[in-house]
Structures are given as structure tokens and as C-alpha cells.
C-alpha positions as a Markdown table, in Angstrom:
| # | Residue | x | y | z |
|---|---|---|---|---|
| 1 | Unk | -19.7 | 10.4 | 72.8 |
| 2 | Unk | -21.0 | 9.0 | 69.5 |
| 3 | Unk | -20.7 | 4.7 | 69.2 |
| 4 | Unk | -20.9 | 3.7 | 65.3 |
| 5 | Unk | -21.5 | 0.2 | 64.5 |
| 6 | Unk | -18.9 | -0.9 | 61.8 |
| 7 | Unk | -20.3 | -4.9 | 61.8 |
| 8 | Unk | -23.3 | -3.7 | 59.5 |
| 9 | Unk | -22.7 | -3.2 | 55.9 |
| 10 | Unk | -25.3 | -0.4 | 55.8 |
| 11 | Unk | -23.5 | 1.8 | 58.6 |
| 12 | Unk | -19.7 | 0.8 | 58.2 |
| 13 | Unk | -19.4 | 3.9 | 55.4 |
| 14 | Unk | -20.6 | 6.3 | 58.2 |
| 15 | Unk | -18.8 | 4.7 | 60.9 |
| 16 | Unk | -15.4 | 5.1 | 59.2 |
| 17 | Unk | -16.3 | 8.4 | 57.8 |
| 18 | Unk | -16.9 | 9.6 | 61.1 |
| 19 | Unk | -14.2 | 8.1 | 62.6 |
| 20 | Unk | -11.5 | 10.1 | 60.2 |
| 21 | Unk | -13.2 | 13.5 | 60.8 |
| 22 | Unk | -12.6 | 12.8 | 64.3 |
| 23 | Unk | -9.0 | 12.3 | 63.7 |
| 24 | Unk | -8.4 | 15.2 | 61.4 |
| 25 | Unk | -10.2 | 17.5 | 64.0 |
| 26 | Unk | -7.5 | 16.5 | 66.3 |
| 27 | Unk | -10.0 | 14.4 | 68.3 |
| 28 | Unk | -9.5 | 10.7 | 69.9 |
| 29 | Unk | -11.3 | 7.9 | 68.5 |
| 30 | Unk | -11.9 | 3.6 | 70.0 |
| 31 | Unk | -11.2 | 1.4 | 67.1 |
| 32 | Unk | -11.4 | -2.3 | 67.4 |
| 33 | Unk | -7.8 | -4.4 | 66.9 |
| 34 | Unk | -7.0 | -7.9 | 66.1 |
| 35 | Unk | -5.6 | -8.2 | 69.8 |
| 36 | Unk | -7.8 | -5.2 | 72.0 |
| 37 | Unk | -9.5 | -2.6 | 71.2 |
| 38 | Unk | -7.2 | 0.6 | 70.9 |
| 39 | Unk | -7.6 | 4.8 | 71.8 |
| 40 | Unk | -6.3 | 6.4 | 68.8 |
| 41 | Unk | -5.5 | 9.8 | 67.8 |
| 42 | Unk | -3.6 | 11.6 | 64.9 |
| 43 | Unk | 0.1 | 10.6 | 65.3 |
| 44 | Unk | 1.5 | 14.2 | 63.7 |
| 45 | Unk | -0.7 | 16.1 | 66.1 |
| 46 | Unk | 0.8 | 16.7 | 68.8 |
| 47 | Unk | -2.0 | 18.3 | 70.9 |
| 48 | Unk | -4.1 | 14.9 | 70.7 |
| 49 | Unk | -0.8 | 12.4 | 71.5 |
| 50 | Unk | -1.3 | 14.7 | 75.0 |
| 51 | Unk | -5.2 | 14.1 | 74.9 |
| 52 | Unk | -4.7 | 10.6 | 74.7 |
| 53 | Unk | -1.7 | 10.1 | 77.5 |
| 54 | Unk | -4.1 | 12.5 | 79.5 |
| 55 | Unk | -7.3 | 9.7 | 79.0 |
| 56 | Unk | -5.2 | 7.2 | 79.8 |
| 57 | Unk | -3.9 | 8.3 | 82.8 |
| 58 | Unk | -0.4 | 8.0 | 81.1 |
| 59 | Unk | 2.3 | 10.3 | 81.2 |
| 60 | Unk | 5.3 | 11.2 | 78.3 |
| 61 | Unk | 7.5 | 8.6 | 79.8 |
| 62 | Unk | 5.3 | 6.0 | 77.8 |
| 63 | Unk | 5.0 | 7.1 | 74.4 |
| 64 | Unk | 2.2 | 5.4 | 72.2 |
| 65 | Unk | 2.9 | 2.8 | 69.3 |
| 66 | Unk | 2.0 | 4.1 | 66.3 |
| 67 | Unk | -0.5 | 1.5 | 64.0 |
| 68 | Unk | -0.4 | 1.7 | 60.1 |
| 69 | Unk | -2.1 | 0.3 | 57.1 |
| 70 | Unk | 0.6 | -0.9 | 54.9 |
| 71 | Unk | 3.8 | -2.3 | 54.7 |
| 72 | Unk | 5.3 | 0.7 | 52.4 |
| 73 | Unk | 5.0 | 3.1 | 55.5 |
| 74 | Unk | 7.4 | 0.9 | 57.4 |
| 75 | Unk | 10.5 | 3.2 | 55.5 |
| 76 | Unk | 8.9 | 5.7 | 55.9 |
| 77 | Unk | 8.9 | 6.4 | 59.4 |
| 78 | Unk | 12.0 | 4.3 | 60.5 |
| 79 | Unk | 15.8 | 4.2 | 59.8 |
| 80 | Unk | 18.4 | 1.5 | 60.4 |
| 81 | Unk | 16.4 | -1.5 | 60.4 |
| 82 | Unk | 18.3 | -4.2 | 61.1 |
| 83 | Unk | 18.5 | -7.1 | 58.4 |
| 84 | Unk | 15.9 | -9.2 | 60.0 |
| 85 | Unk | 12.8 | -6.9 | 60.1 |
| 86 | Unk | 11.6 | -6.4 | 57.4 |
| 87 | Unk | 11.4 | -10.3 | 56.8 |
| 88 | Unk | 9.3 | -9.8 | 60.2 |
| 89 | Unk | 7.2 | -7.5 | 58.8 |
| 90 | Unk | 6.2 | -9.6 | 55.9 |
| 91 | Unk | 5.5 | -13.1 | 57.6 |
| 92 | Unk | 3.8 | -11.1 | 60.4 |
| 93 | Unk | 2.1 | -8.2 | 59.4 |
| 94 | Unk | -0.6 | -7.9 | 59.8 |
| 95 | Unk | -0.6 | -9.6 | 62.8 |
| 96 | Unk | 0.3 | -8.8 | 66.6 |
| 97 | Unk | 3.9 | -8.0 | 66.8 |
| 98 | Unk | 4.8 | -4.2 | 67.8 |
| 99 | Unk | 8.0 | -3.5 | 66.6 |
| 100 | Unk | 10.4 | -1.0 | 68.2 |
| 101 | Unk | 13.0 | 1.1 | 65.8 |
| 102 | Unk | 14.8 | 4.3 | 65.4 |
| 103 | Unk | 12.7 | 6.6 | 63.7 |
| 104 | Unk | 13.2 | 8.8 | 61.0 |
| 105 | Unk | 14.9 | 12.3 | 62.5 |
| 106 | Unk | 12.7 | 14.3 | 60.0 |
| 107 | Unk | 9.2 | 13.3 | 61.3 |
| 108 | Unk | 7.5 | 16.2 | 63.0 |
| 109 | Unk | 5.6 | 14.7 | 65.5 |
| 110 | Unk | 5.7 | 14.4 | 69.0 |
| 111 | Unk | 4.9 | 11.2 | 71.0 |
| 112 | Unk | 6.6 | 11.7 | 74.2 |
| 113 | Unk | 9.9 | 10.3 | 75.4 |
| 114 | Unk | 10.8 | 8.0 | 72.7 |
| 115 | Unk | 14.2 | 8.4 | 73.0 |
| 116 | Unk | 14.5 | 8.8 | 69.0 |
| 117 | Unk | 12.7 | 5.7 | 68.2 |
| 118 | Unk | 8.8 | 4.7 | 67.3 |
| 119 | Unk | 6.9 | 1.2 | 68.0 |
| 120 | Unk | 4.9 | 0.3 | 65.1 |
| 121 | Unk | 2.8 | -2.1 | 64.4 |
| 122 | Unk | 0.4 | -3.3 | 61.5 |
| 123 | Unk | -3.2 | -4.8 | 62.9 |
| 124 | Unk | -5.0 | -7.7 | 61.3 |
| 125 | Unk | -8.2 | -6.1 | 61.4 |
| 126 | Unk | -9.9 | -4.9 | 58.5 |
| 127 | Unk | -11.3 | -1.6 | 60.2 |
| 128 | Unk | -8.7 | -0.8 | 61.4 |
| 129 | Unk | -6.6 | -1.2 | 58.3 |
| 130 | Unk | -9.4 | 0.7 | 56.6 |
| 131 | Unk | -9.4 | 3.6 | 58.6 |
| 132 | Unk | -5.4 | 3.6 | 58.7 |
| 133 | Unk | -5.3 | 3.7 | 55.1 |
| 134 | Unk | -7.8 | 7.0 | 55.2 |
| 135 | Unk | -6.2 | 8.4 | 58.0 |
| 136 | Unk | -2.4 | 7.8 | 58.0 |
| 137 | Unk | -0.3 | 6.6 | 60.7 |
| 138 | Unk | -2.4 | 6.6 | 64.1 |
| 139 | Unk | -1.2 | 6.7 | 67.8 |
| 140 | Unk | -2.7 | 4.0 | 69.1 |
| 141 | Unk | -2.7 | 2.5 | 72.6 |
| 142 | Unk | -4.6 | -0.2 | 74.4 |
| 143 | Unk | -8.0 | 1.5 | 75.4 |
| 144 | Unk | -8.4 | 1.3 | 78.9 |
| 145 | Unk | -7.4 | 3.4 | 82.1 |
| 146 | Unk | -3.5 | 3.0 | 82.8 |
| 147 | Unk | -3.2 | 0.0 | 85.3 |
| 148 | Unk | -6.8 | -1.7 | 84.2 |
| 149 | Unk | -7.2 | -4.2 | 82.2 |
| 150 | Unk | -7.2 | -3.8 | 78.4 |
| 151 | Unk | -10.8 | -3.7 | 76.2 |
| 152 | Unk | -11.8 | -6.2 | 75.0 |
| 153 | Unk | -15.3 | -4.6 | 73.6 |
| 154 | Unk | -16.4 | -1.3 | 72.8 |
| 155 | Unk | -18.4 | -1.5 | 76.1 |
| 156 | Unk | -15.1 | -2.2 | 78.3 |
| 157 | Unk | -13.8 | 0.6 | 76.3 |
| 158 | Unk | -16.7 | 3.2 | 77.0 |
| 159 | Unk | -16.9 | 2.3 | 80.7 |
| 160 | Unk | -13.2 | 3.0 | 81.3 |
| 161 | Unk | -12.8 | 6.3 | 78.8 |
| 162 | Unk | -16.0 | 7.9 | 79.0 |
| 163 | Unk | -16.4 | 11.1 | 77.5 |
| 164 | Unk | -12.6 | 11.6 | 76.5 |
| 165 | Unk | -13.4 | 10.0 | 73.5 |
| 166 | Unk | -14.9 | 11.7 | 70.5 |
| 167 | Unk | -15.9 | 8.5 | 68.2 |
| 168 | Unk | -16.0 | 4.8 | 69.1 |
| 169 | Unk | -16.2 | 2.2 | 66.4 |
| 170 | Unk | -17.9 | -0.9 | 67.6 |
| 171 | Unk | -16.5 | -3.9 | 65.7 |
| 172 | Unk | -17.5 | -6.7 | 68.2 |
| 173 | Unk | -15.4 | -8.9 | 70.6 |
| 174 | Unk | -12.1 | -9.0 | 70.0 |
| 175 | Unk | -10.2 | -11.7 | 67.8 |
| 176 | Unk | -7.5 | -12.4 | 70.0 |
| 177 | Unk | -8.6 | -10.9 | 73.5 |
| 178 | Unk | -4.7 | -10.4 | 74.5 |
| 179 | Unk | -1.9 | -7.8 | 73.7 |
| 180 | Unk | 0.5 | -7.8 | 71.1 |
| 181 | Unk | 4.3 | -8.6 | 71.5 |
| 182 | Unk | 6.6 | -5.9 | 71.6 |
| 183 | Unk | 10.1 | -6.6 | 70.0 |
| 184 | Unk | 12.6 | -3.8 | 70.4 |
| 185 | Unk | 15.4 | -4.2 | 67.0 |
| 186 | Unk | 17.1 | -0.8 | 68.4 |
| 187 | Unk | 19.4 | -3.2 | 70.3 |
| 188 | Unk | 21.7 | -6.2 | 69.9 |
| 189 | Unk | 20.4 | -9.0 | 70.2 |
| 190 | Unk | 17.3 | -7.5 | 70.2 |
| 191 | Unk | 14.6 | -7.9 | 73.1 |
| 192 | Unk | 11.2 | -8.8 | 74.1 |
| 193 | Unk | 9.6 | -6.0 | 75.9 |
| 194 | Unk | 6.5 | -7.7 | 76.6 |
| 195 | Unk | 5.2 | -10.8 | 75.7 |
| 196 | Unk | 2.0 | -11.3 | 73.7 |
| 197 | Unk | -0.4 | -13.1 | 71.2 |
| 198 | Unk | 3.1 | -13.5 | 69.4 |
| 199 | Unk | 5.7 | -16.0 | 70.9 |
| 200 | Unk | 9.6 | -15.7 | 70.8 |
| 201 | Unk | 9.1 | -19.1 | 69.1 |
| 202 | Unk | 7.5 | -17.6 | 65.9 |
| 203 | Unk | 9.7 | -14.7 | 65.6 |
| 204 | Unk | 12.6 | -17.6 | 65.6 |
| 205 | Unk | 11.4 | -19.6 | 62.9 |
| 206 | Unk | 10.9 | -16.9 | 60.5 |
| 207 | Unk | 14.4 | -14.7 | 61.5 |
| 208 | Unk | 16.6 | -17.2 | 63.5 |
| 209 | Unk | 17.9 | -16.7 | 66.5 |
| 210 | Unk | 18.1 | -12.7 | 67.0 |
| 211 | Unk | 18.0 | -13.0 | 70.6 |
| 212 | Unk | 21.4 | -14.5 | 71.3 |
| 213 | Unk | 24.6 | -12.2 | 70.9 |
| 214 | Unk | 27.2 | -13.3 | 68.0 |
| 215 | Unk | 30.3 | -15.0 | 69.0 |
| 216 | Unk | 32.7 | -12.4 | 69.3 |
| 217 | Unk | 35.7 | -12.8 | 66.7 |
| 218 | Unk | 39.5 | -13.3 | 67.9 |
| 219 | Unk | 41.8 | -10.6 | 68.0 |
| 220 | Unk | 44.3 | -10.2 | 65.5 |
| 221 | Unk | 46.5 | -11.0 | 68.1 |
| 222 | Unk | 45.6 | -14.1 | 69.6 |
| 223 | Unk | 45.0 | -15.3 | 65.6 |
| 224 | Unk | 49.1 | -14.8 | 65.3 |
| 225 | Unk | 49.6 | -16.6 | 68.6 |
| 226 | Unk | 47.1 | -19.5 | 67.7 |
| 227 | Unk | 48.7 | -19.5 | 64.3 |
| 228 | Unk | 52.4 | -19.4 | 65.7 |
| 229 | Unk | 52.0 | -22.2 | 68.4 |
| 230 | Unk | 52.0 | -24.6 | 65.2 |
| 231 | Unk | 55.1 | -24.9 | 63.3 |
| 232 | Unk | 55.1 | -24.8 | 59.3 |
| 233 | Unk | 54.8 | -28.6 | 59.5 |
| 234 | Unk | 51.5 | -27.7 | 61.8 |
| 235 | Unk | 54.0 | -29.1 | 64.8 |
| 236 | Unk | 53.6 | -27.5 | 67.8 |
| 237 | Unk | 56.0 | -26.0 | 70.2 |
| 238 | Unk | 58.0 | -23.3 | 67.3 |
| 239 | Unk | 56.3 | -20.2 | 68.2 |
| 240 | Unk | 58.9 | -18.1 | 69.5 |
| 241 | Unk | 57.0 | -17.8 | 73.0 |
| 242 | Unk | 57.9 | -21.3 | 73.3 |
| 243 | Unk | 61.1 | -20.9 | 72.3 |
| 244 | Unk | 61.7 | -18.3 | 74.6 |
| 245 | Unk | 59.9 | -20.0 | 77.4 |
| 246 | Unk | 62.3 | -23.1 | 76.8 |
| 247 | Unk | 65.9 | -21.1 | 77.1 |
| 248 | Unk | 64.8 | -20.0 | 80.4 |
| 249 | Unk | 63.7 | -23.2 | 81.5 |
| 250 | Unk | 66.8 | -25.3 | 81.2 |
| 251 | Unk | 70.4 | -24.4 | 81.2 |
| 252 | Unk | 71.8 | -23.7 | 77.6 |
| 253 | Unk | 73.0 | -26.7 | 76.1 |
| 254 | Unk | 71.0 | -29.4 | 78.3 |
| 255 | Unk | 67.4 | -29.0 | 76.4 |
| 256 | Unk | 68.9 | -29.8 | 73.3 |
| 257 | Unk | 71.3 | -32.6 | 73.3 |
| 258 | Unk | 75.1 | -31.8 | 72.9 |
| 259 | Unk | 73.8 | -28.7 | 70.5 |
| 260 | Unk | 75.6 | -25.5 | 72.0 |
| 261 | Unk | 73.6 | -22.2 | 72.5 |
| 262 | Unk | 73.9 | -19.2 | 70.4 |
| 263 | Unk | 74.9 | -17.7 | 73.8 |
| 264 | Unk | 77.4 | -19.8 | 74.5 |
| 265 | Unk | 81.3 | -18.5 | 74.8 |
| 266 | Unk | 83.6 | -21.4 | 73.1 |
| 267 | Unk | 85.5 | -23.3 | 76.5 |
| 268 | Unk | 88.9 | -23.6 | 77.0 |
| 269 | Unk | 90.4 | -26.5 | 75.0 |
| 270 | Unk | 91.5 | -29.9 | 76.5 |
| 271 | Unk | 95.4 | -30.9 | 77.3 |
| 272 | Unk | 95.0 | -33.6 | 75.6 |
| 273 | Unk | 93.3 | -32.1 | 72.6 |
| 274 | Unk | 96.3 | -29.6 | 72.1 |
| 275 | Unk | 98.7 | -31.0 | 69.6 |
| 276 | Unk | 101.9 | -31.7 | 71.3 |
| 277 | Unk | 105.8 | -31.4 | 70.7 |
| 278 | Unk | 108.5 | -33.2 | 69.8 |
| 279 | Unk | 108.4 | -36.1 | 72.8 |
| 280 | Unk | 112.6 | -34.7 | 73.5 |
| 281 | Unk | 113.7 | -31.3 | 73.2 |
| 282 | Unk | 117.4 | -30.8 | 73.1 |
| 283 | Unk | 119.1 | -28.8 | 76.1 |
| 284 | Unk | 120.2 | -25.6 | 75.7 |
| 285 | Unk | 123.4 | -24.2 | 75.3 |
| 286 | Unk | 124.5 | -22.7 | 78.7 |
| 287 | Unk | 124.1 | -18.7 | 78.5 |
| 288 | Unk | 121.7 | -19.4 | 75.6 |
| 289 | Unk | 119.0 | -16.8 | 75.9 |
| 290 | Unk | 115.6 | -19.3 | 76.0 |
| 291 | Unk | 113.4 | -16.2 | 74.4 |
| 292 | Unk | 111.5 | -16.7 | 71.0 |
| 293 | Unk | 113.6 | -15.9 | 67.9 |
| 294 | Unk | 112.9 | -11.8 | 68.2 |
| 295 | Unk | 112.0 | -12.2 | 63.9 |
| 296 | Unk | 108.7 | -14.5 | 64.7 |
| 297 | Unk | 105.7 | -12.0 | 64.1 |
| 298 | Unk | 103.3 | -12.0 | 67.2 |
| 299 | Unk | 100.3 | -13.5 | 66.7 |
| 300 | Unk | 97.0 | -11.8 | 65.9 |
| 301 | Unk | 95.0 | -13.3 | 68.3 |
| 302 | Unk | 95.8 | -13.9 | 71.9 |
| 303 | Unk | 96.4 | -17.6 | 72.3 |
| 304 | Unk | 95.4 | -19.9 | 75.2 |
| 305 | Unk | 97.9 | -20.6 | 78.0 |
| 306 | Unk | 98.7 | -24.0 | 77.0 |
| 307 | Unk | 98.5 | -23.2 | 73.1 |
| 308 | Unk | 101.4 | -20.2 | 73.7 |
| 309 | Unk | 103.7 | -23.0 | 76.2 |
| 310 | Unk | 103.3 | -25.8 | 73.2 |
| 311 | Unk | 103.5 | -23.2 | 70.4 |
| 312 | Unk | 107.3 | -22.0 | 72.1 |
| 313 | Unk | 108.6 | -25.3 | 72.7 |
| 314 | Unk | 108.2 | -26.3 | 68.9 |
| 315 | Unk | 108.6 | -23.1 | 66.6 |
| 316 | Unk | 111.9 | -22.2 | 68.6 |
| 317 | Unk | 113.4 | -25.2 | 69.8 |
| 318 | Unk | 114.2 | -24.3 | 72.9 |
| 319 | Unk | 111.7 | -24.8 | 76.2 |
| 320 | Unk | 109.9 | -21.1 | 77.1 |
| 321 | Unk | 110.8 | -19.1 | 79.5 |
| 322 | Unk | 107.6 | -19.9 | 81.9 |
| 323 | Unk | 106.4 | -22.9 | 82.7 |
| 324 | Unk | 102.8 | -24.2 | 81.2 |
| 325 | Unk | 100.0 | -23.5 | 83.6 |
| 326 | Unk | 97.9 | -26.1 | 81.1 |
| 327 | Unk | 98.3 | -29.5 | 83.6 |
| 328 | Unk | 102.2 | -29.7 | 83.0 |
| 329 | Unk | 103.6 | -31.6 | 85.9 |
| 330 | Unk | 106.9 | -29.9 | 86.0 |
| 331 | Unk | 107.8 | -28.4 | 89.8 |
| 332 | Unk | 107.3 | -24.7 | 89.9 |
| 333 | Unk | 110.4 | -22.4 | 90.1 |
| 334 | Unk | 110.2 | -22.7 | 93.8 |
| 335 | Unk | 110.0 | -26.1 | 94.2 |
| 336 | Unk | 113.1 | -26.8 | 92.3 |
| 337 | Unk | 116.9 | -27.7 | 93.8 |
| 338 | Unk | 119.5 | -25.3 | 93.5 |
| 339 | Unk | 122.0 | -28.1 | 91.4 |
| 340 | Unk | 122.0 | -26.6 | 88.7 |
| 341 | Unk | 120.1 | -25.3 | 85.2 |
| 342 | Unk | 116.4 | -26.3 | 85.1 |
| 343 | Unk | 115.5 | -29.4 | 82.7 |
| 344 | Unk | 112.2 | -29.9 | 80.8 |
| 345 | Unk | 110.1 | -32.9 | 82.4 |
| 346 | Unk | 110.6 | -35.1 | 79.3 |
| 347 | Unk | 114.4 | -34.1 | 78.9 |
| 348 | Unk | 116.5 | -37.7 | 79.4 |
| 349 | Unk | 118.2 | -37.6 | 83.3 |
């Protein structure tokens, strides 16, 4: 275990140059962070990932973040960012917001169970930044024991980790003393994982509100029912629901006035609307047959009762055969006297 004072001018050169052989030879460094001091190894080894879950008492269910030294690497390691993060990464970085995404499928590294994504993160530290910018991307988590509390100091560090560590790089008290924020943008509306030196507040006023779900946009559907409930004079009540809805709520005829239905069968006409004969009909001759003249050409159409009675009695001038079953008063076969020849009602006694 080799500590490497990185506050003095004269030994920072050695300290860092140290620090990277360490990494390269697949060993696990303590490097001081803006927020705590962090257990780092070589992010494409996977050998030292395992080292480092092993010293931290961690298994591969909880995959380190990954720390980086500039914003270019960002594309390089992770696919499908959302809109908003990269106008994260430059308001915030460096600074202490972890940021969870999909990583890139061709990376051959193993972390543990990510599930296909990567938490990175950017420190504010200049050591750090140094030594990511010599090393490349580091797996870095919070150096302490799993279920302790995190470093604050190289000491805390070297009490908790011991041996397991190759190189530790003492750059004083930490800056912030507490954990970054971890904001996963793999799902919508994205999440805080765990709250830290960053509040949900800041990540608001730079991005908006990512944290609340979009209002979810009206089915064509209910668009053409919406649109339809409003006539073309925007008058509701002429969608053809409401049509519909009004025929079976009132009898045809009775929702709309004295306006017939479409459904409607034309009604038998009034007596009194029937045009009517000649007010006398002369009598007929006795043994004159009272039959239609045999050369009128049958009607067509079928006509009404009354219409056929009233239609005889004028074309042929002689009463029909049957008596109108239209409202005429005249006595029924039956009912008359056997005197003599029936007369039409309105023949003169």
C-alpha cells in the first residue's frame, strides 16, 4: 500500500504517474472526488472491475459508475441519449450528477449486471480529471466497505480498504463531503435513483420538467367524436351519435315538430280530404248492371278503400257495387228492408 501526496506541487507528477501504472497493471487505485473519495480500477479490465466489487464487499448485482475526463467520451460509451442530456452534461459536468444510459453494445468491458446500460459521471476535481485523461474511462465507486459510510479522506479510505488497494492518492478533505445524484435517462420520465450533492431542483431549471410523464395524445377516434359533437356551425348536438340517440328517444315525428320521419309509412287519407261526387247521382235503370264500364283500364296502383268507392260513383255514373267502408253512413246489406232496389244515401226519397 503506497499513499502519494498529490496537494504538493513537487510530488503530484509522481503521484499521478504512479497512480496510472497501477491502473494499467490491472491494479485498484483511492483517488480523491469532488463529492468522496472513490476505489477505482481500469473500466475495460475485467479482472480488476471483480477486484474492486471483491474490496468492496459488493457483488455483480451493483455494477460500478464509470468516471471520465471529458465531455467527448460521453458518445463514446453511450447510445440513445435522450434530448435533455447532453444539455445536462454541459451545465453540470464536471460536477456531481451520475448519469445512468444505455451503453454502447460494442464496448468490451464487463461491469457486472448492468442490464445493457453504464452510469457515468464527470468529477470536478482536478486529480481526478488529470488522471482520467491519462488513463481513460475508470470504474469508480465510493471507497469504503459496502454498508459503511463513504470516505471522506484518504485515511477513512485506508482504514476501510486496507491492503486491497495498490495506490492511494491523498488529495485532502473532500470538497463536498456527500454522494453524487444518480439520474437514470434509460426511462420515461426519467428517475432519481439516489439523491445527492445535486437536487432535482437544479436538474429542473436547466432541462425542465423530465420527471413528469407527457400528456398522452387523443385517439384518432375520440378526435372524430370531439370533432363530430359540433355541427359545421360549431353547434352541438349533429354528430350522428346524437342523432341516433334522439330517434330512439322519442317517437318519430314528436322530436321534431309536425316533420315526418324518413321511417314513416304515408297514413290513410281523411274522408273529408277525399274529393267527393256529384252531391245526386241519378238511379239506375232497373236490370242495369251497376259494374264499371268493362273499357276503363285498371289502375296501376291499388287505391284506398274510400278513393276506389268515390272514384266508381263519379267515372261511371252509377253507385258501385259495394258499399264504402270509408265513414259512409249508408245501412249495410243486412240492415236494409226488403221493399225494394237499394238507394244511395244522398239519392232524393
Amino acid at each position: 500500500m503506497n499513499v502519494h501526496d498529490t496537494q504538493n506541487p513537487e510530488t503530484r507528477e509522481d503521484a499521478l504517474a504512479a497512480a496510472v501504472d497501477a491502473v494499467r497493471g490491472g491494479g485498484l487505485i483511492v483517488l480523491p472526488t469532488d463529492t468522496v473519495y472513490g476505489i477505482g480500477a481500469d473500466a475495460f479490465t475485467p479482472q480488476a472491475v471483480q477486484d474492486l466489487l471483491e474490496a468492496k464487499g459488493r457483488g455483480r448485482d451493483t455494477p460500478p459508475p464509470v468516471l471520465i475526463g471529458d465531455h467527448a467520451v460521453l458518445m463514446a460509451l453511450a447510445t440513445e441519449l435522450p434530448e435533455y442530456v447532453e444539455d445536462l452534461a454541459e451545465a453540470l459536468w464536471p460536477g456531481a450528477l451520475t448519469i445512468i444510459l444505455t451503453a454502447q453494445p460494442s464496448l468490451t468491458w464487463d461491469l457486472g449486471e448492468t442490464r445493457g446500460t453504464v452510469a457515468l459521471r464527470m468529477p470536478e476535481d482536478e486529480t481526478a480529471l488529470e488522471l482520467l485523461r491519462r488513463t481513460g474511462p475508470l470504474a469508480v465507486s465510493s471507497a469504503n466497505r459496502h454498508g459503511k459510510p463513504a470516505a471522506t479522506s484518504v485515511l477513512d479510505a485506508a482504514t476501510q480498504l486496507g491492503d486491497a488497494v495498490e495506490v492511494y492518492l491523498d488529495g485532502g478533505a473532500a470538497r463536498i463531503g456527500a454522494s453524487s445524484t444518480i439520474l437514470d435517462a434509460t426511462v420515461t420520465p426519467a428517475e432519481i435513483v439516489r439523491e445527492g450533492a445535486i437536487t432535482k431542483q437544479q436538474i429542473i431549471d436547466v432541462v425542465g420538467d423530465i420527471f413528469t410523464a407527457p400528456e398522452p395524445e387523443p385517439f384518432e377516434e375520440e378526435a372524430e367524436d370531439a370533432a363530430g359533437e359540433r355541427g359545421e356551425d360549431g353547434e352541438p348536438g349533429t354528430s350522428t351519435e346524437s342523432a341516433e340517440g334522439a330517434s330512439d328517444a322519442a317517437p318519430a315525428g314528436e322530436a321534431d315538430g309536425d316533420a315526418p320521419s324518413v321511417l314513416d309509412l304515408p297514413s290513410e287519407p281523411e274522408l273529408e280530404s277525399v274529393p267527393q261526387g256529384p252531391a245526386e247521382t241519378p238511379p239506375a235503370a232497373p236490370g242495369e248492371d251497376a259494374a264499371a264500364p268493362s273499357d276503363v283500364a285498371p289502375s296501376t296502383s291499388e287505391p284506398s278503400t274510400a278513393e276506389a268507392s268515390t272514384a266508381g260513383s263519379s267515372d261511371s255514373g252509377s253507385p258501385a257495387s259495394e258499399p264504402s267502408t270509408s265513414g259512409s253512413t249508408a245501412a249495410a246489406p243486412e240492415d236494409r228492408p226488403d221493399d225494394g232496389p237499394a238507394r244511395p244515401e244522398h239519392m232524393p226519397g
